[in-house]
Backbone as XML, in Angstrom:
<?xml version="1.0"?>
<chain id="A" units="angstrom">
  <residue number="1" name="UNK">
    <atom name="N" x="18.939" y="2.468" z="-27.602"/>
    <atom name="CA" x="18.070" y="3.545" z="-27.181"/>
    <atom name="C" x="16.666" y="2.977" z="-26.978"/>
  </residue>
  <residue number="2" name="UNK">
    <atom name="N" x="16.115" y="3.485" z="-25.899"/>
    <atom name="CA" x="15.356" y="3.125" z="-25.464"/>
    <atom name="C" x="13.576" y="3.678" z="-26.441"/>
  </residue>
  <residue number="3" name="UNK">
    <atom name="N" x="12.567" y="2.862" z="-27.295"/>
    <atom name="CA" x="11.650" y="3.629" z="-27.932"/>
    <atom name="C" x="10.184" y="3.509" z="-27.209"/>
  </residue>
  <residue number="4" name="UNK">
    <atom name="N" x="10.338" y="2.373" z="-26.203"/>
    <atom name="CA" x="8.876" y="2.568" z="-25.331"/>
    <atom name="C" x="8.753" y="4.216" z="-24.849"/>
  </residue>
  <residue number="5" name="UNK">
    <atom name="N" x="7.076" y="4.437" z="-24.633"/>
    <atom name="CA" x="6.732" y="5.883" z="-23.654"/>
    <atom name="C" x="7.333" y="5.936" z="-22.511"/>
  </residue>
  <residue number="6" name="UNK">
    <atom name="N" x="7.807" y="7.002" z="-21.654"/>
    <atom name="CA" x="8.123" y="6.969" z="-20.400"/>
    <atom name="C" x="6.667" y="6.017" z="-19.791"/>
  </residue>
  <residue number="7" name="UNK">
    <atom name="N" x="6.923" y="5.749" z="-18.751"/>
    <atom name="CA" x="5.946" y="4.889" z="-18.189"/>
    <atom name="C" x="4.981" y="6.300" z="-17.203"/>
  </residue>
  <residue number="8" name="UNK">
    <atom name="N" x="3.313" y="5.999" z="-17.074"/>
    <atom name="CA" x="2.736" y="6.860" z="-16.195"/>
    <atom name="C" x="3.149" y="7.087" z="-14.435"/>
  </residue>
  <residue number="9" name="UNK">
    <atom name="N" x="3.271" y="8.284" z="-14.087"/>
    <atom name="CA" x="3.936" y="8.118" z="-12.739"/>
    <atom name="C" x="2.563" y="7.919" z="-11.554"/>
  </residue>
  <residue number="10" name="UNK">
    <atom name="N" x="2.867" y="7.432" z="-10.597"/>
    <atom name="CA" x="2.043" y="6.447" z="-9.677"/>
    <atom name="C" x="1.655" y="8.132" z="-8.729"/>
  </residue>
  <residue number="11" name="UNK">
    <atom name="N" x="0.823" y="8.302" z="-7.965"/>
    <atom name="CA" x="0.268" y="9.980" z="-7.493"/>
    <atom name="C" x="1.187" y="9.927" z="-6.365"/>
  </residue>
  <residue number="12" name="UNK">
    <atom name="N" x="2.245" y="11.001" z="-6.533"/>
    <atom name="CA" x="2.695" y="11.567" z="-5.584"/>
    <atom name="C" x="4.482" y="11.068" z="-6.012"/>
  </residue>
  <residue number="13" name="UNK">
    <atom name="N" x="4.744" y="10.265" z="-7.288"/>
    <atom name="CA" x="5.783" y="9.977" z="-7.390"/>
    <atom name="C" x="6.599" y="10.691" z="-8.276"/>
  </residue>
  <residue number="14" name="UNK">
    <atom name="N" x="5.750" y="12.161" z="-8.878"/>
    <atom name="CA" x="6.622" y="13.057" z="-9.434"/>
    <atom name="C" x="7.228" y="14.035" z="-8.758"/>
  </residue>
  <residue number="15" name="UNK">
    <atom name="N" x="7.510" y="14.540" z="-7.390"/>
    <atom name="CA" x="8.174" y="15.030" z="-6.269"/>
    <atom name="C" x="9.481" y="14.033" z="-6.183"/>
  </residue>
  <residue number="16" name="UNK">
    <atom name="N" x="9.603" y="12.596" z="-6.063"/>
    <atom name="CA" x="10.958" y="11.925" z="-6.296"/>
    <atom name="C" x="11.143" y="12.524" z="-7.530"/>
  </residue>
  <residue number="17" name="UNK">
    <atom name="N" x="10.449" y="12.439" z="-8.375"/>
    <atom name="CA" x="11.616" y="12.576" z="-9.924"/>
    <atom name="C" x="11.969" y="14.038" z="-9.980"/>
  </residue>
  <residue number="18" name="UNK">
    <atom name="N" x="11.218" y="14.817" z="-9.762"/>
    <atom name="CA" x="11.597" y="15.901" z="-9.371"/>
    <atom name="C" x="13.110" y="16.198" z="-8.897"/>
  </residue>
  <residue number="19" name="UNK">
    <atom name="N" x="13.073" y="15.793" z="-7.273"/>
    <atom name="CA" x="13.765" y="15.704" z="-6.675"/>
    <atom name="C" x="15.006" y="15.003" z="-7.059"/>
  </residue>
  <residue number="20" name="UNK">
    <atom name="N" x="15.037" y="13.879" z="-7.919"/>
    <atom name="CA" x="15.906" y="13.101" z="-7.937"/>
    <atom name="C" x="16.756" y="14.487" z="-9.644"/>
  </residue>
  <residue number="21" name="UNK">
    <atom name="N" x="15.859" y="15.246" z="-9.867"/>
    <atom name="CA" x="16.795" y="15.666" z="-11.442"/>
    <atom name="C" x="17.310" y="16.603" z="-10.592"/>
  </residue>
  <residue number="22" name="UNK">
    <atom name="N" x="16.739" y="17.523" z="-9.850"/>
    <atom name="CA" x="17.656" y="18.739" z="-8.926"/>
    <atom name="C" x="19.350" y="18.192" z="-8.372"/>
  </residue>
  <residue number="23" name="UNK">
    <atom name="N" x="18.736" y="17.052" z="-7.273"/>
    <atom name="CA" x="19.672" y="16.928" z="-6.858"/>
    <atom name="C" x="20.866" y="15.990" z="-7.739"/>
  </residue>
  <residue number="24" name="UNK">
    <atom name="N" x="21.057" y="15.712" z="-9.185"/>
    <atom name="CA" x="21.626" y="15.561" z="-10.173"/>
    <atom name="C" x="22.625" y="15.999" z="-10.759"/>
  </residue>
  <residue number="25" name="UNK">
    <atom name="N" x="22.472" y="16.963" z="-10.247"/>
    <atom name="CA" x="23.621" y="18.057" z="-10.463"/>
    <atom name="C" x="24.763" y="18.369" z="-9.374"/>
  </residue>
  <residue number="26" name="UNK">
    <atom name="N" x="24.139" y="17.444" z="-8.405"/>
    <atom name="CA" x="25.499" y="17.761" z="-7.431"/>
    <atom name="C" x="26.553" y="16.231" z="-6.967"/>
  </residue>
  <residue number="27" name="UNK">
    <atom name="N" x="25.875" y="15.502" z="-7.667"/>
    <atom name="CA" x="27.198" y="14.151" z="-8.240"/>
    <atom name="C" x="28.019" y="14.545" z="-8.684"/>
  </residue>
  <residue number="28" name="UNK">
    <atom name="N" x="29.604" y="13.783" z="-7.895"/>
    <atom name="CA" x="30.726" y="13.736" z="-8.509"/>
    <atom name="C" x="30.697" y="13.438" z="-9.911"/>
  </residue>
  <residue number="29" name="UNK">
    <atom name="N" x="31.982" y="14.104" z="-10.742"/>
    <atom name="CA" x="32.073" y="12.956" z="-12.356"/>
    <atom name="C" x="33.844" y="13.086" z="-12.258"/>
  </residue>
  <residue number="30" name="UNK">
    <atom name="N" x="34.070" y="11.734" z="-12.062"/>
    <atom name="CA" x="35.597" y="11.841" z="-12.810"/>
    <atom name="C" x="35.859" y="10.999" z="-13.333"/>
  </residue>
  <residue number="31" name="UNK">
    <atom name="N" x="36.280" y="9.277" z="-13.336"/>
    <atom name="CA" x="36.554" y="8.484" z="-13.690"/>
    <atom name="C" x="34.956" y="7.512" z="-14.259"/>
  </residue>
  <residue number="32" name="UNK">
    <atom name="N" x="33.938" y="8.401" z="-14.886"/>
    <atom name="CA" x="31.999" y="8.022" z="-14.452"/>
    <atom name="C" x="31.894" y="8.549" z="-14.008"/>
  </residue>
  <residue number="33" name="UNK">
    <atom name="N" x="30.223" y="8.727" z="-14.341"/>
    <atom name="CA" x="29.324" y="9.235" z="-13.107"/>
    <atom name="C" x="29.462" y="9.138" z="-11.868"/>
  </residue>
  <residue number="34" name="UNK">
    <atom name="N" x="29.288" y="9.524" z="-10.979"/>
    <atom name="CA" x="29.212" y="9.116" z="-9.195"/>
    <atom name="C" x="27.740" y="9.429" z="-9.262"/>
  </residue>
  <residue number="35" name="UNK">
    <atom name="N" x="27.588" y="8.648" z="-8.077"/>
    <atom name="CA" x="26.122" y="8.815" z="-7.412"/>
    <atom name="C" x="25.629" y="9.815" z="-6.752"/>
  </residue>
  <residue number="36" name="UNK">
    <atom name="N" x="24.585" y="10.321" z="-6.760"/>
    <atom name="CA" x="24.139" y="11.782" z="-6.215"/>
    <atom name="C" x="24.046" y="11.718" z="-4.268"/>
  </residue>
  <residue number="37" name="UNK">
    <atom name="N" x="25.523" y="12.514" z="-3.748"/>
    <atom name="CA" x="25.975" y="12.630" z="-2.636"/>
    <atom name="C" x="24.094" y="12.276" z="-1.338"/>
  </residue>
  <residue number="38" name="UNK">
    <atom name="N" x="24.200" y="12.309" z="-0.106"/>
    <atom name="CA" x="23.504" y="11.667" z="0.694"/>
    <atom name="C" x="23.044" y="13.468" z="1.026"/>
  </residue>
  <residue number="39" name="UNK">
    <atom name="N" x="24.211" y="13.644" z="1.166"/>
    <atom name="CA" x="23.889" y="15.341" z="1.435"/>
    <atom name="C" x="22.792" y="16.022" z="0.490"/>
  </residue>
  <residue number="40" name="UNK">
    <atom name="N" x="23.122" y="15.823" z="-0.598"/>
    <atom name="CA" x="22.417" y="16.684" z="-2.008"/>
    <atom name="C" x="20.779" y="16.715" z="-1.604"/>
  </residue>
  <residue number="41" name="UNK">
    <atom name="N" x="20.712" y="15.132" z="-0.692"/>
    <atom name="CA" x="19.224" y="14.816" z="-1.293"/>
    <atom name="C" x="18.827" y="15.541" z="0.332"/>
  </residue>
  <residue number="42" name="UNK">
    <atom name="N" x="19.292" y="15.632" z="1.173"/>
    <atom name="CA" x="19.471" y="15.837" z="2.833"/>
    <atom name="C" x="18.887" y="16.943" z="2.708"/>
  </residue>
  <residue number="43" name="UNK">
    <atom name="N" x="19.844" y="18.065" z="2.134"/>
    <atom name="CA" x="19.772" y="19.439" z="1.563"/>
    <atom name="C" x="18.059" y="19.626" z="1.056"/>
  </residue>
  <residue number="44" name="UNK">
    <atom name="N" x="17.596" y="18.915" z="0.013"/>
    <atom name="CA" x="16.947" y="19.316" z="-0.424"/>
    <atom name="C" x="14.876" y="18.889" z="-0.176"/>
  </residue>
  <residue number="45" name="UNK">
    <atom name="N" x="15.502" y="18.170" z="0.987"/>
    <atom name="CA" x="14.480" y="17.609" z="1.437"/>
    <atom name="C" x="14.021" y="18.369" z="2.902"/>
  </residue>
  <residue number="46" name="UNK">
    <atom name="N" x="15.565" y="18.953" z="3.608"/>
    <atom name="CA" x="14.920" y="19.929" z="4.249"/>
    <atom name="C" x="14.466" y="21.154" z="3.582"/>
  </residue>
  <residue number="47" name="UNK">
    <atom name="N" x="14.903" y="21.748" z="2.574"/>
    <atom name="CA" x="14.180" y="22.843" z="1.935"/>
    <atom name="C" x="13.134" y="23.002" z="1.227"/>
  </residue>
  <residue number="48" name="UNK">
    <atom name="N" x="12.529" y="21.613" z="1.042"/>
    <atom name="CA" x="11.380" y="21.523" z="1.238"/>
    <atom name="C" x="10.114" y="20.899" z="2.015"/>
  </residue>
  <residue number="49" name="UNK">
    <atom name="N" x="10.726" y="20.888" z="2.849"/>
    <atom name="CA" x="9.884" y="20.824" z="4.199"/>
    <atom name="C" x="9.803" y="19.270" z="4.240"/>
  </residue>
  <residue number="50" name="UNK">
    <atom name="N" x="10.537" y="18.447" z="3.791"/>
    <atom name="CA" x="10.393" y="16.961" z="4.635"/>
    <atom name="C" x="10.883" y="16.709" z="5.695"/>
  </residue>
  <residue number="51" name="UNK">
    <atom name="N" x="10.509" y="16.643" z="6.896"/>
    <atom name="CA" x="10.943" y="16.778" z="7.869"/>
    <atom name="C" x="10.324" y="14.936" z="8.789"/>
  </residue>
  <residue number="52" name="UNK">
    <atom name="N" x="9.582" y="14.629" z="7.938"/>
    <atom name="CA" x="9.498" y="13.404" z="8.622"/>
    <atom name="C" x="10.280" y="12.288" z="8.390"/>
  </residue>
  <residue number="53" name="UNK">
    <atom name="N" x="10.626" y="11.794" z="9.230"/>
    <atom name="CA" x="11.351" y="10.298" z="9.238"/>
    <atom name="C" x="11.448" y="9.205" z="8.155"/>
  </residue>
  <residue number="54" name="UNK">
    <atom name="N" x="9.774" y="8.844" z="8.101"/>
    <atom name="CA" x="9.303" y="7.768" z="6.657"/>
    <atom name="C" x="9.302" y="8.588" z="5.856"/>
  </residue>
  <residue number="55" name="UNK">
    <atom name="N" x="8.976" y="10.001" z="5.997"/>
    <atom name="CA" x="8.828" y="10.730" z="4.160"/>
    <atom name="C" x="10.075" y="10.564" z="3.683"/>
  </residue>
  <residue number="56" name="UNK">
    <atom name="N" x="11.516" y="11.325" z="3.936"/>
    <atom name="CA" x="12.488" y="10.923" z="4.181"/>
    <atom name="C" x="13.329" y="10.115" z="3.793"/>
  </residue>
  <residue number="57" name="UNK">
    <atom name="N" x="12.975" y="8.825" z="4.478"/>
    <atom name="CA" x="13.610" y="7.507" z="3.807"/>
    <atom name="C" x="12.808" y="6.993" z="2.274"/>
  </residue>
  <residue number="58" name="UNK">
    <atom name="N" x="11.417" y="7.335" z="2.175"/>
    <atom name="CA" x="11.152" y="7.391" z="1.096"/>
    <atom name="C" x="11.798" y="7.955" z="-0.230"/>
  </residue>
  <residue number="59" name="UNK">
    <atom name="N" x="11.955" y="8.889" z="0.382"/>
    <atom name="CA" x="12.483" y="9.950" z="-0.557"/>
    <atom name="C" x="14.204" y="9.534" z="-1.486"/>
  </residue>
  <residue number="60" name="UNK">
    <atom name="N" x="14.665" y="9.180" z="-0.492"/>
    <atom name="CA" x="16.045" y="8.717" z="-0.848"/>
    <atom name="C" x="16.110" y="7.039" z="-1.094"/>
  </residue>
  <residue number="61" name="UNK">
    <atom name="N" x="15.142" y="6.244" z="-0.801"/>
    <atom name="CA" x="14.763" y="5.042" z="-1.524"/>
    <atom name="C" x="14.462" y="5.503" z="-3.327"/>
  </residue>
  <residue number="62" name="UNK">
    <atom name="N" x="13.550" y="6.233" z="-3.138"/>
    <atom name="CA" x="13.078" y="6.799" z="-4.251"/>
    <atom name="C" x="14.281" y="6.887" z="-5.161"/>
  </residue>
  <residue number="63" name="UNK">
    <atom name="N" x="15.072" y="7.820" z="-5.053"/>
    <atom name="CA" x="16.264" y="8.328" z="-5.451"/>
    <atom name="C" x="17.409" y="7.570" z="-5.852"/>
  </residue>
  <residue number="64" name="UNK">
    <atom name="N" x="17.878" y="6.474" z="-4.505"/>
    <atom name="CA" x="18.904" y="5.496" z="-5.264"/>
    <atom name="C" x="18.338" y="4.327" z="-6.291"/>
  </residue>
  <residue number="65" name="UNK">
    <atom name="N" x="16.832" y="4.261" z="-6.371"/>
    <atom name="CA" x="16.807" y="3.118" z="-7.488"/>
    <atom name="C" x="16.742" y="3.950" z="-8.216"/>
  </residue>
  <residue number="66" name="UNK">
    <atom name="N" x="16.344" y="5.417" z="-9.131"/>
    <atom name="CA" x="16.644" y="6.191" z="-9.598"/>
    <atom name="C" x="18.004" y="6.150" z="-10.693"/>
  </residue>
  <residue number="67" name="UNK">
    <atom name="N" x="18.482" y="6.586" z="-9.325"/>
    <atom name="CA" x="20.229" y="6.652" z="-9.415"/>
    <atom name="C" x="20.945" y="5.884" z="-9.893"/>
  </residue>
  <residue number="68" name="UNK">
    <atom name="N" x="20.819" y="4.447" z="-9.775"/>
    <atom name="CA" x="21.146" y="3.428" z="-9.811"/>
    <atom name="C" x="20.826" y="2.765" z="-11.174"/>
  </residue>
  <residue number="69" name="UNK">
    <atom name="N" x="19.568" y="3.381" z="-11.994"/>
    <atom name="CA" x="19.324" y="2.930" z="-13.247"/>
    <atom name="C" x="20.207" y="3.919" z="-14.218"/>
  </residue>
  <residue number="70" name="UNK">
    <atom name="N" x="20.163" y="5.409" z="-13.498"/>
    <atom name="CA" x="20.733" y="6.119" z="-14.284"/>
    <atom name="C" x="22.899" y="6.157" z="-14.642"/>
  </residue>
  <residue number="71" name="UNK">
    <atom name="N" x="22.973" y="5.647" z="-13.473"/>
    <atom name="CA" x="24.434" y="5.483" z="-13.172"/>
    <atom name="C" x="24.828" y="4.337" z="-14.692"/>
  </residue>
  <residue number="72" name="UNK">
    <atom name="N" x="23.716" y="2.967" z="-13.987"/>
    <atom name="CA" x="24.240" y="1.793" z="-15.216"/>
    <atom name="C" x="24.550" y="2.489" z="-16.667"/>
  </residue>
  <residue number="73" name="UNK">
    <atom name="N" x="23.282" y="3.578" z="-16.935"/>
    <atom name="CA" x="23.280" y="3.922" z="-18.313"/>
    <atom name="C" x="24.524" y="4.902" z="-18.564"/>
  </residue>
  <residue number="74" name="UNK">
    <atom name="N" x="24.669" y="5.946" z="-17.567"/>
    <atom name="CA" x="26.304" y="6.578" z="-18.432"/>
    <atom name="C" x="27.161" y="6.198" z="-18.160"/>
  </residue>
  <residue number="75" name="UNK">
    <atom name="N" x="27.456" y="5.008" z="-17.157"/>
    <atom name="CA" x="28.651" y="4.683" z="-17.120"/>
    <atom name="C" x="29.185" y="3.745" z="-18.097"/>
  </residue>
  <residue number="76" name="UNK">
    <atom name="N" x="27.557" y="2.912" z="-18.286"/>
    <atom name="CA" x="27.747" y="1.637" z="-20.123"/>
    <atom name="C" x="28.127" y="2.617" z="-21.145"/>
  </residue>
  <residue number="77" name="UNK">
    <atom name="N" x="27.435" y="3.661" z="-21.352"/>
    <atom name="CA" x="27.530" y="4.395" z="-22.294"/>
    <atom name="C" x="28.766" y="5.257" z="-22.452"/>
  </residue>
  <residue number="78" name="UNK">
    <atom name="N" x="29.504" y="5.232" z="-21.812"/>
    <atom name="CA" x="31.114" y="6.220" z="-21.376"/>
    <atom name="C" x="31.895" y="5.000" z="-21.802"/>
  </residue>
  <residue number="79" name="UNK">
    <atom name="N" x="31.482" y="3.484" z="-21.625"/>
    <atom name="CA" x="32.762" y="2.815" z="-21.868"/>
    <atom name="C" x="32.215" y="2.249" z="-23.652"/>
  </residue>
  <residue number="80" name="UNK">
    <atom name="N" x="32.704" y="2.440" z="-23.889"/>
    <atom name="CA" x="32.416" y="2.067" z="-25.677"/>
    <atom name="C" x="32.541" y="0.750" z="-25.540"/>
  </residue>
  <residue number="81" name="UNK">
    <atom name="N" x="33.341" y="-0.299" z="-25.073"/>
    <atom name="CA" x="33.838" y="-1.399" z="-25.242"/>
    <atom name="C" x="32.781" y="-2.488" z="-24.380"/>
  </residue>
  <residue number="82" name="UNK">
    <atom name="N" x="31.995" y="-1.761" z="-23.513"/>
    <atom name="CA" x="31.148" y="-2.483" z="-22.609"/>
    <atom name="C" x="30.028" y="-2.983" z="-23.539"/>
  </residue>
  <residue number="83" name="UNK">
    <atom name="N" x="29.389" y="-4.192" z="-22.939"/>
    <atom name="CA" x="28.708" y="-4.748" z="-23.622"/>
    <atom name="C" x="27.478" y="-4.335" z="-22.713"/>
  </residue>
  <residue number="84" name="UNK">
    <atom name="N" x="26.321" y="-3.805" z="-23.138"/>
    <atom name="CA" x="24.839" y="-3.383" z="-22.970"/>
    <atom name="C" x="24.175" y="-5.422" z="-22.238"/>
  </residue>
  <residue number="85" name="UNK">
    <atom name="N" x="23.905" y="-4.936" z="-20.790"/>
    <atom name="CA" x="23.381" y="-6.096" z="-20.358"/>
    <atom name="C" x="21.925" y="-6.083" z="-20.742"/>
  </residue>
  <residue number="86" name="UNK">
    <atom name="N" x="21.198" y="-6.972" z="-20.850"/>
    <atom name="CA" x="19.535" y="-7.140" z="-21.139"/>
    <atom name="C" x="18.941" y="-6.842" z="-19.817"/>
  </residue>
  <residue number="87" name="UNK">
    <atom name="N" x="17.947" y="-5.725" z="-20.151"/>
    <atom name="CA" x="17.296" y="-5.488" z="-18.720"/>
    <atom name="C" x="16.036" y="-5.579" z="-19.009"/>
  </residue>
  <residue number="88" name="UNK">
    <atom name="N" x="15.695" y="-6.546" z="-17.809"/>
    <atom name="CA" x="14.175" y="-7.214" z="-17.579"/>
    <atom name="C" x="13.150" y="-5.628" z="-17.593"/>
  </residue>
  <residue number="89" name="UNK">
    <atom name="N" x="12.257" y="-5.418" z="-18.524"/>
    <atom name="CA" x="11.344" y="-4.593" z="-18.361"/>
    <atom name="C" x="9.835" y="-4.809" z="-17.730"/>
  </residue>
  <residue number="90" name="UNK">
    <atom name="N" x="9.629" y="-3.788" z="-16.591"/>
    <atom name="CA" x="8.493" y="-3.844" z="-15.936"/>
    <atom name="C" x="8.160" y="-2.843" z="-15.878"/>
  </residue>
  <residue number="91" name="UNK">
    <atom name="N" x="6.332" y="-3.487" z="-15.920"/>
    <atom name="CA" x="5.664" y="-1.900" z="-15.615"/>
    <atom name="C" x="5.942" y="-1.642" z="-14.160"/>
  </residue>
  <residue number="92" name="UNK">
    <atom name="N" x="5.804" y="-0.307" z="-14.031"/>
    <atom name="CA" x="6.006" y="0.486" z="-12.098"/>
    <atom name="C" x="4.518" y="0.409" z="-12.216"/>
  </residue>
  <residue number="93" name="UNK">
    <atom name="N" x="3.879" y="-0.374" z="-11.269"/>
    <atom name="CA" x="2.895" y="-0.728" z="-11.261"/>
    <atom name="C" x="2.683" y="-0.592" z="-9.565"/>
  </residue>
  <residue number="94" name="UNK">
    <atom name="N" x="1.881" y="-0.167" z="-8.860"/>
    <atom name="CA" x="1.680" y="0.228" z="-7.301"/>
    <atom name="C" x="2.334" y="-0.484" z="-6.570"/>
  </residue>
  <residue number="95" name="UNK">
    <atom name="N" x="2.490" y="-2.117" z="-6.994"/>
    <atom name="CA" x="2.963" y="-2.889" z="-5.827"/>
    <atom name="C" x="4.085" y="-3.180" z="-5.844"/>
  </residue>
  <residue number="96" name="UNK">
    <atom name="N" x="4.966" y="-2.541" z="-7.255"/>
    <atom name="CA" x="6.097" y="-2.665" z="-7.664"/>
    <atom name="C" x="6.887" y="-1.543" z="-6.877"/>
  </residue>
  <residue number="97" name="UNK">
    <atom name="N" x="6.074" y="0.099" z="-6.864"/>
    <atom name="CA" x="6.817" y="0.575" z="-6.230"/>
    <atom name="C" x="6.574" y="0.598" z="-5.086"/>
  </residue>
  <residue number="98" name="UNK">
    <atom name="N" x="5.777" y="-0.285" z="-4.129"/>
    <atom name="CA" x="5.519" y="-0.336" z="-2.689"/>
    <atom name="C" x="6.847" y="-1.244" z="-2.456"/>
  </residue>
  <residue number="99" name="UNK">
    <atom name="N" x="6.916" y="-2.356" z="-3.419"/>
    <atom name="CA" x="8.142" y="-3.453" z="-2.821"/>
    <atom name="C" x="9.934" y="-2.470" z="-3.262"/>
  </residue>
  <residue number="100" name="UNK">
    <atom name="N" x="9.565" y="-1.648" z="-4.138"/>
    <atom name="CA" x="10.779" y="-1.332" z="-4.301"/>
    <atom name="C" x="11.426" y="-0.048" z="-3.347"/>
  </residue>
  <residue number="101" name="UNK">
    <atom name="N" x="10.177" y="0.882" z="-2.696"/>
    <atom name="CA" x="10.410" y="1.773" z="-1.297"/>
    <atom name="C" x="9.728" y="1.753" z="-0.083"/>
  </residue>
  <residue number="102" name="UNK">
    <atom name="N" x="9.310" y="0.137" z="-0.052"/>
    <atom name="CA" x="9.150" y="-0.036" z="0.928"/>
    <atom name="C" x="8.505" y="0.349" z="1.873"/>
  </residue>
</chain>
């Protein structure tokens, strides 16, 4: 378990997290977690008015590294027998999340 603070969010990057817990709920679960469908995030980005291109791809950049941290954790955590890999910790630091959505 993790005992560091959540880390501070960078301005304008609590609309992904936002976004990324809504559309959370509409991932498959059967054999694990599944990843939160292309649609879910599609859905919810037109209903709230993202309608641009780069906002957009932001948005769902945003989302699968998200996704992708959250997937590792219940799917390690569902298999009892799995061994917990060491993950390199970094601060999200501006240029971290410029290189990571590009």
């Amino acid at each position: 378990m993790d005992t560091a603070p959540p880390p501070a969010l960078l301005p304008g990057a609590n609309q992904f997290l936002q976004a990324f817990w809504e559309v959370s709920h509409d991932r498959p679960v059967g054999f694990g977690v599944g990843p939160v469908p292309f649609g879910a995030i599609d859905r919810w980005a037109r209903r709230y008015g993202i309608d641009d291109a780069d906002d957009f791809d932001d948005l769902v950049g945003a989302i699968r590294v998200m996704d992708g941290v959250y997937l590792d954790r219940c799917n390690s955590a569902s298999d009892k027998t799995a061994e917990r890999k060491p993950r390199v910790s970094r601060p999200l630091t501006a240029n971290l999340f410029d290189v990571l959505l590009g």
